[in-house]
Biotite code that builds the C-alpha atoms (Angstrom):
import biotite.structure as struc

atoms = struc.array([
    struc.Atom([91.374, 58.823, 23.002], chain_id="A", res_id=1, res_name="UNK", atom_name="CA", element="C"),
    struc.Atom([89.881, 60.694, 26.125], chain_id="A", res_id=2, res_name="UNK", atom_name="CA", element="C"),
    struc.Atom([86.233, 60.401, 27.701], chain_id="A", res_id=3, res_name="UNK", atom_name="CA", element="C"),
    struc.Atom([85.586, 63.662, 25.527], chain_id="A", res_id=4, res_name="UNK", atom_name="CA", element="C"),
    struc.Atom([85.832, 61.415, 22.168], chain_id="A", res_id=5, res_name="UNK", atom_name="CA", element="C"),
    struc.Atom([83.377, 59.164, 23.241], chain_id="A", res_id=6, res_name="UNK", atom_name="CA", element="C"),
    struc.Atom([79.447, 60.177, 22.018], chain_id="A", res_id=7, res_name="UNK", atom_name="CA", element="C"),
    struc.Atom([77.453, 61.445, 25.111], chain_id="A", res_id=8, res_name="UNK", atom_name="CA", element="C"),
    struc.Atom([74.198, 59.678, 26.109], chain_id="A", res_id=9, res_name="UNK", atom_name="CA", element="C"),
    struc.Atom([71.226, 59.534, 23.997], chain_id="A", res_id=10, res_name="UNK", atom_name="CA", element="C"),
    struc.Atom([68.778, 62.476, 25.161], chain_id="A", res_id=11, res_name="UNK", atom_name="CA", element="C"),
    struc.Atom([65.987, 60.662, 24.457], chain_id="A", res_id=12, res_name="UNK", atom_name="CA", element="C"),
    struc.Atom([66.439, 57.698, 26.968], chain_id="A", res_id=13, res_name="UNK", atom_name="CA", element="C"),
    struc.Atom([69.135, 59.212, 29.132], chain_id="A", res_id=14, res_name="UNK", atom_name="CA", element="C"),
    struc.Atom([71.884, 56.647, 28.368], chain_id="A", res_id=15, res_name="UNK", atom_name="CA", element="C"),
    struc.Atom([69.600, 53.721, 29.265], chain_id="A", res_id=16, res_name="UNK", atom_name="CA", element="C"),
    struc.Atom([69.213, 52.486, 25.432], chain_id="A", res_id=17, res_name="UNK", atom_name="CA", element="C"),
    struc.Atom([65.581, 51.678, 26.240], chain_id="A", res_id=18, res_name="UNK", atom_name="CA", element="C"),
    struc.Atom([62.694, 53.880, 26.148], chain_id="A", res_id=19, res_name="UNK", atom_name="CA", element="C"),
    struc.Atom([58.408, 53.572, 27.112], chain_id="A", res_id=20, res_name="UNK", atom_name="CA", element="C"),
    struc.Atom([56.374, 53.951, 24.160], chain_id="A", res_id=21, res_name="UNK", atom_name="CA", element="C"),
    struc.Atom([52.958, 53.848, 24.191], chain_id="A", res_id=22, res_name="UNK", atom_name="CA", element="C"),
    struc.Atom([51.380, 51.233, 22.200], chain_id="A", res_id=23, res_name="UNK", atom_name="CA", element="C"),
    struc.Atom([47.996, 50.337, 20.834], chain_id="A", res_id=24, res_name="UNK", atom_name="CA", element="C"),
    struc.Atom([46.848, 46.713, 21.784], chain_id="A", res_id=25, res_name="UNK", atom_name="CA", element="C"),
    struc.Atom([43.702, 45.292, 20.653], chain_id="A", res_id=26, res_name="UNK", atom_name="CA", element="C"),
    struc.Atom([41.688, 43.234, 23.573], chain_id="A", res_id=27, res_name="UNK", atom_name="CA", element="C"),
    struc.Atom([39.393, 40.471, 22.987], chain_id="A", res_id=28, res_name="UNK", atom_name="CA", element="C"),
    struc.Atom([36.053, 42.116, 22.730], chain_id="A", res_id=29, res_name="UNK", atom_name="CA", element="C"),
    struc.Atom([37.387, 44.254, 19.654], chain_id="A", res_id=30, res_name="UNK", atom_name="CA", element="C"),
    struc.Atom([38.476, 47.335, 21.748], chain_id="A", res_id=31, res_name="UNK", atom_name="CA", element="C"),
    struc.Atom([41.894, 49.086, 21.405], chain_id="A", res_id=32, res_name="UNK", atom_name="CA", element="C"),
    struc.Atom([43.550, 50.079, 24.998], chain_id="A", res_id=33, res_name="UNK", atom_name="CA", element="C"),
    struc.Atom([46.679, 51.681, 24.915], chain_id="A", res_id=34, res_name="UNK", atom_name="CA", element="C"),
    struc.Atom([50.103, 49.760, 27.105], chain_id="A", res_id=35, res_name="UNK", atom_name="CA", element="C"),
    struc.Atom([53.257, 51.175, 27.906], chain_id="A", res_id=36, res_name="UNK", atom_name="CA", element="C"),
    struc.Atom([55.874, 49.031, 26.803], chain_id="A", res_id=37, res_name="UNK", atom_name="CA", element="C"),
    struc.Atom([59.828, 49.070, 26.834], chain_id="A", res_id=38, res_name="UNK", atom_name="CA", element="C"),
    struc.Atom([61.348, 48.908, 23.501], chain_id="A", res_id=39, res_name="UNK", atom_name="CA", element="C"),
    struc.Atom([64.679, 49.722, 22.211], chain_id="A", res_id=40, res_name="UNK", atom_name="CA", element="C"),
    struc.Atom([65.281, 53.427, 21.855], chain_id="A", res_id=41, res_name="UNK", atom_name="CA", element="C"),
    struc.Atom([64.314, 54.296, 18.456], chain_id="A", res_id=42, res_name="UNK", atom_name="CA", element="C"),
    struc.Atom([66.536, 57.465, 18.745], chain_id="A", res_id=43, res_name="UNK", atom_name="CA", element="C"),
    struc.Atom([69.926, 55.609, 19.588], chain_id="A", res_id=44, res_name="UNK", atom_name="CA", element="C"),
    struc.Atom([69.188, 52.114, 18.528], chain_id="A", res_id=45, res_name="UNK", atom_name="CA", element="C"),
    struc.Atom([69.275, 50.789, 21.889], chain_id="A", res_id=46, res_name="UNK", atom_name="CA", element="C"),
    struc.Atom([72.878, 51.687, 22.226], chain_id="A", res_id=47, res_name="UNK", atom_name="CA", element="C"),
    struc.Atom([72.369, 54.434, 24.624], chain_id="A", res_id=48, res_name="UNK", atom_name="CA", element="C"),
    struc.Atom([74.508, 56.946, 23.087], chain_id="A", res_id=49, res_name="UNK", atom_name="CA", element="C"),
    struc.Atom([74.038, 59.601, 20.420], chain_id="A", res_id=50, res_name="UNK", atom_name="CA", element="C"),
    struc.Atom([74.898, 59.080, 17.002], chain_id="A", res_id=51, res_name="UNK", atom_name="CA", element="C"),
])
């Protein structure tokens, strides 16, 4: 089996398997801010490469 046989890299997170999503968080005073956070890639399941 050759490097061609094996699934390129996700195009979403570049081969990484993690991605920065946006997220709403809700502070203490009742007001939603928005955080980046690093999450598994939800295109590749965290493995990085296409499916």
């Amino acid at each position: 089996m050759g490097k061609q046989d094996q699934p390129p890299d996700c195009g979403h997170c570049g081969g990484s398997g993690k991605a920065v999503y946006e997220r709403p968080h809700m502070e203490n005073d009742g007001s939603v801010t928005w955080r980046k956070v690093t999450e598994s890639c939800h295109v590749c399941g965290g493995t990085g490469k296409c499916r």
